[in-house]
C-alpha positions as CSV (number, residue, x, y, z in Angstrom):
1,X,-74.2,-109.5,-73.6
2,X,-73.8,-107.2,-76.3
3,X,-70.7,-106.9,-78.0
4,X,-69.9,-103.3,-77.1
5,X,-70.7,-104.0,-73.7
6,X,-68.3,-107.1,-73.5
7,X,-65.4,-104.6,-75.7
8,X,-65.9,-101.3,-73.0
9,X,-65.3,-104.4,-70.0
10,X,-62.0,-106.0,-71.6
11,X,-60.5,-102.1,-72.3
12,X,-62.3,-100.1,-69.0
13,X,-60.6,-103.0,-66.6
14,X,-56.8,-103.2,-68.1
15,X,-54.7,-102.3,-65.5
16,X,-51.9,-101.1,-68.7
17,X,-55.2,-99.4,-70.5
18,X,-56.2,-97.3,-66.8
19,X,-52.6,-96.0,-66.2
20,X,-52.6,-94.3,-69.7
21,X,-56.7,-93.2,-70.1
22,X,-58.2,-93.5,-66.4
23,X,-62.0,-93.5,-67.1
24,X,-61.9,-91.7,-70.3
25,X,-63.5,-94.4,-72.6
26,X,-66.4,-93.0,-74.9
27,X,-69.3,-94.5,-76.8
28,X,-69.0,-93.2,-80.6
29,X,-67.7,-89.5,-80.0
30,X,-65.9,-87.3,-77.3
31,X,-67.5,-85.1,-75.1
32,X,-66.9,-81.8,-75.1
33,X,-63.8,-80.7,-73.0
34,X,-62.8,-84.2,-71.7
35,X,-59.1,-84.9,-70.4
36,X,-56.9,-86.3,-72.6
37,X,-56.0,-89.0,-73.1
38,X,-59.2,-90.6,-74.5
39,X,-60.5,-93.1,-76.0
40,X,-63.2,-93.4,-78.4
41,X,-65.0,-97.1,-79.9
42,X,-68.0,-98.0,-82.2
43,X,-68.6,-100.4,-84.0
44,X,-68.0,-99.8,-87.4
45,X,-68.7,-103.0,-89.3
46,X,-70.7,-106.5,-88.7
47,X,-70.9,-109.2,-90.6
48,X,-74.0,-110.9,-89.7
49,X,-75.6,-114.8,-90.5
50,X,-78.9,-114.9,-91.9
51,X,-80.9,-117.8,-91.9
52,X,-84.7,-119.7,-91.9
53,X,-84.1,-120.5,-88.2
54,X,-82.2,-117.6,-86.8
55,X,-79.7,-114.9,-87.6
56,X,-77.0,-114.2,-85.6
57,X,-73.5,-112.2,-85.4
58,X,-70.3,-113.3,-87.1
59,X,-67.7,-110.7,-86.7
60,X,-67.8,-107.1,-86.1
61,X,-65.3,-104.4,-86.6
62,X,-64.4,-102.3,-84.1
63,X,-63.1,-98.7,-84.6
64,X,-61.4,-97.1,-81.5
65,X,-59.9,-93.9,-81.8
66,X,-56.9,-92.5,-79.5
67,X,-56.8,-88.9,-78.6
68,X,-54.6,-86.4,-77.3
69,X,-53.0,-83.3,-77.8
70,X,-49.2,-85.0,-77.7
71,X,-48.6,-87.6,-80.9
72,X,-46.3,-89.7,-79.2
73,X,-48.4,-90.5,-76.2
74,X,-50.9,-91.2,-78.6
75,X,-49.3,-93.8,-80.6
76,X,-48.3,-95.4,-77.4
77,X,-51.4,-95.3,-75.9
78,X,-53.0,-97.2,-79.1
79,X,-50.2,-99.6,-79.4
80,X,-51.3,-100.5,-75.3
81,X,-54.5,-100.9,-76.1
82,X,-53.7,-103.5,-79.4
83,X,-51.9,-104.9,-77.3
84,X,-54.8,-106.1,-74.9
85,X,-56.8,-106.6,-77.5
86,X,-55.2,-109.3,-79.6
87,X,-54.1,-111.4,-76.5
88,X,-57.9,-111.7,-76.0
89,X,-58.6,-115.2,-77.2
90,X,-61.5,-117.1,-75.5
91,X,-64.3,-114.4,-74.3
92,X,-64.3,-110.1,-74.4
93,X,-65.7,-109.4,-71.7
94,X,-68.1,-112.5,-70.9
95,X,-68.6,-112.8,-74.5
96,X,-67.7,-116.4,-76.2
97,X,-65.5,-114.8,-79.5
98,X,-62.4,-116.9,-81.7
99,X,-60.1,-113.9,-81.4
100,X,-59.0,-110.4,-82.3
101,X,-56.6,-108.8,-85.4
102,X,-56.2,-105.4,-86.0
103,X,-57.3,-104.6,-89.5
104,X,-55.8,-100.7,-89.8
105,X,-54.0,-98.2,-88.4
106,X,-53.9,-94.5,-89.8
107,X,-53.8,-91.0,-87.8
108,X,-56.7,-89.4,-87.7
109,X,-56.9,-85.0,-88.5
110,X,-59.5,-82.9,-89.2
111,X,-60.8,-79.2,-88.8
112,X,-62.8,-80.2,-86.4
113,X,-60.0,-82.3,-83.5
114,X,-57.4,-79.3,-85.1
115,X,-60.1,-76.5,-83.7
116,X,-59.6,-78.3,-80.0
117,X,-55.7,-79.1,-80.2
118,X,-56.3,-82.9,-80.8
119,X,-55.0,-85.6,-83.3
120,X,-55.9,-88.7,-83.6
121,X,-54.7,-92.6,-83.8
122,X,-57.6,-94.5,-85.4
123,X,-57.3,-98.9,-85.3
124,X,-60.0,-101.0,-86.7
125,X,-59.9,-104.5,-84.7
126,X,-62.1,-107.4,-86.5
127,X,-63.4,-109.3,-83.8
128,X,-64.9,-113.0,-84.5
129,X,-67.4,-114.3,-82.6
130,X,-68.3,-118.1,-81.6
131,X,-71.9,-118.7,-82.5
């Protein structure tokens, strides 16, 4: 299992996650005229074993990104979803991982989310994985 597939299965079946987003969870960017709330991930980082016999995944950061056209809902939106994140400890999604920290937190506003009424809460989770 990849490990965005494993990461889209722990947030997409939350039942805390759902009642604030629904459906709206989004590879990389946001499609045009979605409903917010929505979420945005990617991964941003990985940290990757190389060896003679085989190479394999260590950690990974994750970027998900919050959006919405109300900064409170927002912010508690994101805390919800750090939240189920960081109580993960055993597998993400089918995925054998160590556990989950959040790395950052910052609000994310550009020309671009100003043009469509939207801000932004941006977290970066490192996620370690077990070999």
């Amino acid at each position: 299992m990849l490990l965005e597939e494993g990461f889209y299965s722990c947030l997409s079946t939350a039942p805390t996650v759902a009642a604030l987003i629904g459906t709206r969870l989004y590879p990389v960017f946001l499609p045009q005229g979605v409903a917010v709330p929505a979420v945005t991930y990617r991964r941003a980082r990985s940290d990757v074993t190389q060896t003679l016999e085989e190479e394999g995944l260590r950690s990974a950061t994750m970027e998900v990104i919050v959006w919405d056209d109300d900064y409170v809902r927002a912010k508690r939106a994101a805390q919800t979803i750090h939240d189920v994140l960081v109580a993960v400890t055993a597998t993400l999604g089918g995925l054998p991982i160590h556990g989950i920290t959040r790395e950052n937190e910052e609000d994310v506003f550009d020309e671009e989310s100003r043009a469509a009424g939207l801000l932004g809460v941006r977290q970066e989770f490192e996620i370690i994985v077990d070999p």
